[in-house]
N, C-alpha and C positions, 0 to 999 in steps of 0.2 A: 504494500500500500504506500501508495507516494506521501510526501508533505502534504497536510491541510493549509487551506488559504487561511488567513487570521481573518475574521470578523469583518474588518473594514474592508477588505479585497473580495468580499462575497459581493456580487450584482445585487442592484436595488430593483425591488419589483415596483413595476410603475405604477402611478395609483394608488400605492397603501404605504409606499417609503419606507417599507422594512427591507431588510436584506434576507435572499435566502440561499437555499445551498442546494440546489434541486438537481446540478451539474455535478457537484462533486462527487457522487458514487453511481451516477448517472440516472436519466428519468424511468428509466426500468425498476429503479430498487425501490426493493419494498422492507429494508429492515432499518433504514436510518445510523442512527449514532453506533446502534449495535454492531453493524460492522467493524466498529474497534474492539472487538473482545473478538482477538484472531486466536489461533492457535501458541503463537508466541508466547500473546500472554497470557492467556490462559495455564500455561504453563508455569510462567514467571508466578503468576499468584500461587500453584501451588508449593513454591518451594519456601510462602508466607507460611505454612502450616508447622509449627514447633509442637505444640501439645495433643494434637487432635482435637481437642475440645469443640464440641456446636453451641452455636446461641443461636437459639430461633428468633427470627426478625419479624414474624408477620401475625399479629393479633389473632384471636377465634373470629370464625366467619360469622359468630352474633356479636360483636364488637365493634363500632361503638350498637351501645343498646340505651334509647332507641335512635333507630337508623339516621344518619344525617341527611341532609338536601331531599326530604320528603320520600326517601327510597322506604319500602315496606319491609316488616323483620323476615328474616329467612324462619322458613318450618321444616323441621326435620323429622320425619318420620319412621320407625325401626317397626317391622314388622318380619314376621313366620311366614318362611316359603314352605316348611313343612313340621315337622314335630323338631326336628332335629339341626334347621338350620334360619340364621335371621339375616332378615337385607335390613337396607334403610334408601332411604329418599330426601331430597329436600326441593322444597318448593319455596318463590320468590328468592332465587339465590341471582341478590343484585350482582353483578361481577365487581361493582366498583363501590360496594359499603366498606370493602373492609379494606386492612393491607392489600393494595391492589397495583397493577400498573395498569394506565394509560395507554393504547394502541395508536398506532397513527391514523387512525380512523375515527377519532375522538374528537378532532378540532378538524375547522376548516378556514384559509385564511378567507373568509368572505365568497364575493363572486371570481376570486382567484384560484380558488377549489383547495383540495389538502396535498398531502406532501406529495413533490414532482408536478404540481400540477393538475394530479385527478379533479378532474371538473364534475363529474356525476357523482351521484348519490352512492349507494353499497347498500346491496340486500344480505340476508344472512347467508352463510358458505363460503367456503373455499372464495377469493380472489383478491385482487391488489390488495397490500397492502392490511390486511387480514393477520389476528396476531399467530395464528399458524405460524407464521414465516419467524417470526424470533423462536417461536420452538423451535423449529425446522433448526435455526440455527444454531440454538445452542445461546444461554444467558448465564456466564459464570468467569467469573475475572476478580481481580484485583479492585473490592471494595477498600474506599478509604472515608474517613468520617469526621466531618468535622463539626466538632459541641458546642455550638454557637451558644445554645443556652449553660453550658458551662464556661462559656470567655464571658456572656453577659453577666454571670451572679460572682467571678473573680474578678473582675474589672469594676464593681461596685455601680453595676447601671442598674437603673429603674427596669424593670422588664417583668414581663408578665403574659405566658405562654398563651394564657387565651383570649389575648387583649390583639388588637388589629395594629400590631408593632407593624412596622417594615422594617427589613433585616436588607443592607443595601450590599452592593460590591464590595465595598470598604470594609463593613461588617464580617464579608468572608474573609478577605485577605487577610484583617484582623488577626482572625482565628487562627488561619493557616499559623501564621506568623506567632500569635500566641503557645499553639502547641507543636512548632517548629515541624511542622507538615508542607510534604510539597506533593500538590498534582501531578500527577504524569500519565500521558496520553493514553485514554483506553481505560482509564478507573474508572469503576462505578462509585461517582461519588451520594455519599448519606448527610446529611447534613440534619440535626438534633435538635429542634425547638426546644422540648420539653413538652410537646404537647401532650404523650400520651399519660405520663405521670399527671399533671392538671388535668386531666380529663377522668383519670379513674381518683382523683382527689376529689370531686364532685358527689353528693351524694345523688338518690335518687333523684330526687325533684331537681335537683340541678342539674342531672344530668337531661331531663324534661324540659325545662326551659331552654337548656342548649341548643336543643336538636331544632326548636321554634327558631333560635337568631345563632345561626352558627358565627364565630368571630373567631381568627385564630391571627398569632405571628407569622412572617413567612417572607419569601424572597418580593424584594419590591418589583414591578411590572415592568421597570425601565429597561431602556435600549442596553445600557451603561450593564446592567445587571445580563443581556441578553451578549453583552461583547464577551464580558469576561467568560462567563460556563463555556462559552462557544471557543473562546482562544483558551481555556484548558482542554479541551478535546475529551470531555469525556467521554465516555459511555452510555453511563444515563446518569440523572439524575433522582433519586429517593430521598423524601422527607417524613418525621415522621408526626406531622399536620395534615391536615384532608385534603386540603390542598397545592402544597410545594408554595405556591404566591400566597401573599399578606389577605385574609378577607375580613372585611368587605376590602375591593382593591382602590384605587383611585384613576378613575377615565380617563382624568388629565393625561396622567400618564401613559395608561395602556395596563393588555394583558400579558403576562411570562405565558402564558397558554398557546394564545396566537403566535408570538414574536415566536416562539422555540418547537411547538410540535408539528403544524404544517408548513413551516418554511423552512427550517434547519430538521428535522427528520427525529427532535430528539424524545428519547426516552425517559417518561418520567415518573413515579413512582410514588404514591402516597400511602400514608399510614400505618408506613412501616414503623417497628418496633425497637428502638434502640437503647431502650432501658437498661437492659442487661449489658448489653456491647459495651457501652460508654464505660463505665466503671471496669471491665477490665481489660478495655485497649490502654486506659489511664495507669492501670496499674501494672500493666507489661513494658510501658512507653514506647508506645508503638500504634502508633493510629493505621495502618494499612493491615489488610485480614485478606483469607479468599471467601468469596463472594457466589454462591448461586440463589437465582431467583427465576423459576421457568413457570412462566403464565398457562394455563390450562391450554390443551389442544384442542379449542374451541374453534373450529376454522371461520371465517369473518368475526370474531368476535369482535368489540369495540374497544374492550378494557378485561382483566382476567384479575383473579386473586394471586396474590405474590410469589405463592409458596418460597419465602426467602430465606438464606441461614448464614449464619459466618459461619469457618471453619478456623480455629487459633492454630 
């Protein structure tokens, strides 16, 4: 795979004035940023592995409860196929309530269509762009994670995980630079509000009202926030807020939705789990882990649940 162009030398789409990348892995592809989790490094992350140890990254599929953004609870059912054997089922299983990723079928940049340009709609099965294709591919590399909300609470700032912070470029770099972390091309980077701790710190009825006015911390919408993820190359991006962006966001500004999954092709990742992670990448010092997360082989699906894990 050649050198990526930086951000600024990406073509500007006429009419919307973002830039996008629809050229760089050509208008045929249908896997985006994931093309950087090649075999190299895939390889490279596992020789991250010292202890064996798993931490599982991705919530129960009734998590949050009750569902955000008006999605309905999953039902599970377990029933006898005979005296001697049991199934189960689950009905309303939203793909994108829980730990889940985003497809690139998920956004679209306007009358510009989604990533490469697809102009028409997508029914369900098999085709472009369909999260099939990252199974197909393969989703497992060199995660690296950075604790935004652990540089916010040692840096002595006001911050409060389910308050509609914005977390800017600066903020990351911060970080990086805080825990003496450096990107490198092809991580799947994770990036830590805190939300899921404030979220299970809620009781019931809070957690009720929540799900009425959802509000979380999160990456701001700017272009500035869309140059940098874009000139580290990641992979994809996982947060673990419902959203990856600040909400409610600001219009002034724009969305990280548009600007990043149908015009840069990227991978994005919410509600992932990094409770566990963070305390003991801090206490190994060593923020980079190997990383899998394979979205269900749902073929057109829109978005799948994460199935995510480190491995130490």
């Amino acid at each position: 795979m050649g050198a990526l162009p930086d951000y600024d030398d990406l073509p500007m789409l006429e009419g919307l004035g973002m830039r996008h990348a629809w050229d760089v892995h050509g208008r045929d592809d249908d896997v985006g940023s994931i093309n950087l989790l090649t075999a190299e490094r895939v390889k490279a992350a596992a020789a991250l592995v010292t202890s064996g140890r798993m931490v599982n990254l991705s919530l129960p599929l009734d998590e949050p409860d009750p569902p955000l953004f008006g999605r309905k609870a999953l039902h599970h059912d377990i029933y006898a196929l005979d005296r001697n054997t049991l199934d189960d089922s689950v009905d309303s299983l939203f793909m994108q309530a829980s730990s889940q990723w985003d497809g690139l079928r998920h956004v679209r940049a306007r009358e510009h269509g989604y990533y490469t340009g697809i102009a028409d709609g997508f029914d369900p099965g098999r085709g472009r762009l369909g999260i099939e294709h990252w199974v197909e591919h393969g989703m497992a590399g060199c995660g690296v994670l950075l604790d935004v909300a652990g540089w916010m609470q040692e840096s002595g700032q006001d911050y409060d995980p389910l308050s509609p912070h914005p977390v800017s470029a600066d903020d990351l770099r911060a970080t990086a630079a805080h825990q003496g972390t450096t990107i490198r091309t092809g991580d799947m980077l994770c990036i830590r509000f805190g939300w899921v701790e404030a979220y299970r710190a809620l009781d019931p009825a809070g957690r009720q009202a929540y799900a009425r006015t959802v509000r979380h911390a999160g990456l701001d919408g700017s272009e500035e926030m869309a140059r940098q993820l874009w000139n580290w190359h990641v992979a994809a991006i996982t947060c673990d807020n419902p959203a990856v962006e600040v909400v409610p966001g600001d219009p002034k500004i724009g969305s990280l939705h548009r600007r990043m999954i149908p015009l840069l092709g990227m991978a994005f990742g919410e509600m992932f789990d990094f409770s566990a992670l963070a305390p003991a990448l801090r206490a190994r010092g060593e923020w980079h882990f190997m990383m899998t997360a394979i979205p269900l082989n749902l073929p057109g699906a829109i978005g799948s649940p994460a199935n995510a894990l480190a491995i130490l």
